[in-house]
C-alpha positions in Angstrom: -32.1 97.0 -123.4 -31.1 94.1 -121.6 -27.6 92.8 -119.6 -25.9 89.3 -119.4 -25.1 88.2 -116.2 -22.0 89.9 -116.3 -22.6 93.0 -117.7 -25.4 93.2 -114.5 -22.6 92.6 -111.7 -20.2 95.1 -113.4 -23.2 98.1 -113.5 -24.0 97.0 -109.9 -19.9 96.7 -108.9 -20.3 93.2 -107.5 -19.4 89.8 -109.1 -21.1 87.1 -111.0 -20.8 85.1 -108.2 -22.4 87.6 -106.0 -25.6 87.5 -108.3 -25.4 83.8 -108.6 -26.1 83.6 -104.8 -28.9 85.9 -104.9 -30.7 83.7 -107.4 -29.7 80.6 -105.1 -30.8 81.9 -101.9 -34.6 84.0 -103.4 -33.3 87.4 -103.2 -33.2 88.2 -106.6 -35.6 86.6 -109.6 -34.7 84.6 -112.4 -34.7 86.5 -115.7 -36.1 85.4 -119.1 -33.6 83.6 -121.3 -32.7 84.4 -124.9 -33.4 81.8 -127.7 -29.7 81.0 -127.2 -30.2 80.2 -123.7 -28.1 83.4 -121.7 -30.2 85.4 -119.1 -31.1 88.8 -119.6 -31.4 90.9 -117.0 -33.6 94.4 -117.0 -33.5 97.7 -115.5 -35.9 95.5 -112.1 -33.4 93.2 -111.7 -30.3 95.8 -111.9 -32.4 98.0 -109.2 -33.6 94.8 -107.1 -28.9 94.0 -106.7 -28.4 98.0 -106.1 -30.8 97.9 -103.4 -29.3 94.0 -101.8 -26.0 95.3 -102.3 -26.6 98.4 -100.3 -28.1 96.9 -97.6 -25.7 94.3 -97.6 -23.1 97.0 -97.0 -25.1 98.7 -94.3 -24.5 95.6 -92.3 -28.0 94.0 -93.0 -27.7 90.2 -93.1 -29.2 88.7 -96.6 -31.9 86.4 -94.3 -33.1 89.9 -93.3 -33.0 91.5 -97.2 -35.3 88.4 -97.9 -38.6 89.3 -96.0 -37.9 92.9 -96.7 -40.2 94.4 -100.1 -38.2 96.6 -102.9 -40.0 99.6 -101.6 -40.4 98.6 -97.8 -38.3 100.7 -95.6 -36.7 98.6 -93.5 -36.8 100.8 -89.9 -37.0 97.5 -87.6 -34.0 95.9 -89.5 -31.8 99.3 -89.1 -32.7 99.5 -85.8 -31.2 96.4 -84.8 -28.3 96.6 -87.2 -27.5 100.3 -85.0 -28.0 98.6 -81.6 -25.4 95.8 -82.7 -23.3 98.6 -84.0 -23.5 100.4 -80.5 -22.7 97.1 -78.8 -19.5 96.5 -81.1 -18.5 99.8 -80.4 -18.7 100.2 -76.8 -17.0 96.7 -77.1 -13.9 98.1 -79.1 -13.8 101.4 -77.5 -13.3 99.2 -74.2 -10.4 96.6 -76.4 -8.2 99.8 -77.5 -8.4 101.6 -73.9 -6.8 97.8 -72.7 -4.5 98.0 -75.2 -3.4 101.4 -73.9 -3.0 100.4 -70.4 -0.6 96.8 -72.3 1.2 99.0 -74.3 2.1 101.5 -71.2 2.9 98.9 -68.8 4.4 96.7 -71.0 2.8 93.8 -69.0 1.4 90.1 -70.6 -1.7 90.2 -72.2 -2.9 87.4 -70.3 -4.7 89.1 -67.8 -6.5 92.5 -67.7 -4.5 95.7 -67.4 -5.6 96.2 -63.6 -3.9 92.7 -62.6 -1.6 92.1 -65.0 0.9 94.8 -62.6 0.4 93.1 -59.4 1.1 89.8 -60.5 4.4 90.4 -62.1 6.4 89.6 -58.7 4.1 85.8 -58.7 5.8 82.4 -59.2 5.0 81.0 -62.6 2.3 78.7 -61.1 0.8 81.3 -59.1 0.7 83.5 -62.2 -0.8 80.9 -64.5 -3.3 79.9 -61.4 -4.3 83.7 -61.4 -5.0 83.3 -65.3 -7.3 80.5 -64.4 -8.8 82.3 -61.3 -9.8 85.3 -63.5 -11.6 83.3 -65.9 -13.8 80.8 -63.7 -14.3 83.7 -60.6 -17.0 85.8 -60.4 -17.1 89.3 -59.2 -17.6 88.6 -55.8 -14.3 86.6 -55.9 -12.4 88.3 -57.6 -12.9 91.9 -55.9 -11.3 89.7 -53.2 -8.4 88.6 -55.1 -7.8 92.1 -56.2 -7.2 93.1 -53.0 -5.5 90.2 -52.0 -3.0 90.6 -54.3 -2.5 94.5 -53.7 -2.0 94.3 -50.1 0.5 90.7 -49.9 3.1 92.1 -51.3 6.0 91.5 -50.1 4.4 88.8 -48.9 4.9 85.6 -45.9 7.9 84.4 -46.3 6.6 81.0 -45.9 5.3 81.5 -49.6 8.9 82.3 -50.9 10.0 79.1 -49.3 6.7 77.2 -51.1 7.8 78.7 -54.3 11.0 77.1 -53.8 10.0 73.4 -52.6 12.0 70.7 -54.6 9.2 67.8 -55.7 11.2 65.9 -53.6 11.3 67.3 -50.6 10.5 64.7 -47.6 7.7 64.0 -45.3 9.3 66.2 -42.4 9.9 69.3 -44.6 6.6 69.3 -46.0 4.7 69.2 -43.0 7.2 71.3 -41.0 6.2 74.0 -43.7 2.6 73.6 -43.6 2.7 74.0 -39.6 4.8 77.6 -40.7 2.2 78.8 -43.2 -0.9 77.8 -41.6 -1.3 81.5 -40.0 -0.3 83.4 -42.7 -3.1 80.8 -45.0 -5.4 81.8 -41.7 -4.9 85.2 -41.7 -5.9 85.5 -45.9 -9.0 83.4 -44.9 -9.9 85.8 -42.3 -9.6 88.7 -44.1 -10.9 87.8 -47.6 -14.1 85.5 -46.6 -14.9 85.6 -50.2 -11.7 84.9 -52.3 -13.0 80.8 -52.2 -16.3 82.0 -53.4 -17.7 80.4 -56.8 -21.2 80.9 -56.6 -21.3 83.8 -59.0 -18.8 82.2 -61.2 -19.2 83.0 -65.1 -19.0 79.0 -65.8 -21.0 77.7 -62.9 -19.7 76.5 -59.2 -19.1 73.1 -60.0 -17.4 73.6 -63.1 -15.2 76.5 -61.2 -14.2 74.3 -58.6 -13.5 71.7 -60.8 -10.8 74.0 -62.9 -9.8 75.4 -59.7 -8.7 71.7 -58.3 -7.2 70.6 -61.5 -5.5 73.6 -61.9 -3.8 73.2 -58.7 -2.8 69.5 -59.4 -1.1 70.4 -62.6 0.9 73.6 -61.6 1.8 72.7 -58.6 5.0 70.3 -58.0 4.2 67.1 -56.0 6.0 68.4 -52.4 4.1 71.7 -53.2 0.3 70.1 -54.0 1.1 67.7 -50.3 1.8 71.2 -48.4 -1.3 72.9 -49.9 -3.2 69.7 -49.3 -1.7 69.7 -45.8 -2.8 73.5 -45.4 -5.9 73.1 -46.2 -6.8 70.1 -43.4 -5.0 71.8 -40.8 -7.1 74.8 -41.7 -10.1 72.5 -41.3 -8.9 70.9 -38.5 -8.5 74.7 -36.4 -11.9 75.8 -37.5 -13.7 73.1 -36.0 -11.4 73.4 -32.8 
């Protein structure tokens, strides 16, 4: 008793082009022909599919099935394929508790459940600079810009005014504003040390800073990128004092 190629896929419940890929990548021997030139297969080969197919399912990659022998037990490959497993898991269990937190808040899904909330009252550019902060921070940076954000709000209202800033606002009003936040930029420096920090950053520190300084170039208006600039050398300029 012997099977086309055909006949073999339907007994296993795969396809032709399933077996076809076995034979093209050494999982599964070619069988003798007929005189008329059509494979048959035997009760080996039908056995040799059941067992790929199987394993297959379990999750086994085929470059694993290769090296494994029709009556080898493969422990080592089951015991990776249940670590993975684990891992993915873990991974989803921590996906659909996120999605819990979304769906009760109702917040954007652009930043993790625990942020997303105290960023809602943010300008658009300090939102979408928060996005960016959350990705190229480390831990140690972001534990400071957790708190950061907890504890401003409502806020200086120098910011509110910063928010506002036409890109064309003159030399007198952008400097008059940078003398009026300078404290308040003090102050955050003072208390979170570690909010500039990007030597734990998932991307590298050079990279970071790199984002981090585009970032602000593009989100920022031109009055608004001149006050920050102008911020940050009067900030220099007191430290050294």
């Amino acid at each position: 008793m012997s099977w086309s190629t055909r006949e073999l896929a339907e007994l296993a419940g795969t396809s032709v082009r399933t077996v076809r890929h076995y034979h093209d990548v050494g999982l599964l021997e070619q069988p003798e022909r007929h005189s008329n030139g059509y494979k048959r297969y035997g009760v080996s080969h039908l056995l040799r599919v059941l067992r790929i197919k199987r394993l297959s399912d379990l999750g086994i990659p085929l470059s694993r099935i290769a090296g494994m022998g029709d009556n080898e037990y493969p422990h080592e490959s089951l015991l990776a394929l249940d670590t993975e497993l684990a891992a993915t898991i873990e991974r989803l269990q921590r996906i659909r508790m996120e999605l819990a937190l979304i769906l009760r808040q109702g917040t954007p899904t652009d930043l993790p459940p625990d942020l997303a909330p105290i960023t809602t009252e943010l300008s658009e550019a300090d939102r979408a600079y928060t996005v960016i902060m959350n990705r190229v921070l480390g831990p140690t940076a972001l534990g400071s810009l957790r708190e950061m954000l907890t504890a401003m709000n409502p806020g200086d209202p120098t910011m509110a005014e910063f928010d506002n800033l036409p890109a064309d606002a003159d030399e007198q009003t952008r400097a008059d504003l940078a003398e009026r936040a300078l404290p308040y930029v003090r102050k955050l420096h003072a208390t979170y040390p570690n909010l500039g920090s990007v030597d734990d950053s998932p991307v590298g520190p050079q990279r970071a800073s790199q984002a981090l300084a585009l970032a602000l170039k593009d989100l920022y208006n031109e009055a608004q990128f001149d006050v920050l600039i102008r911020v940050s050398r009067l900030l220099t300029t007191s430290e050294q004092d």
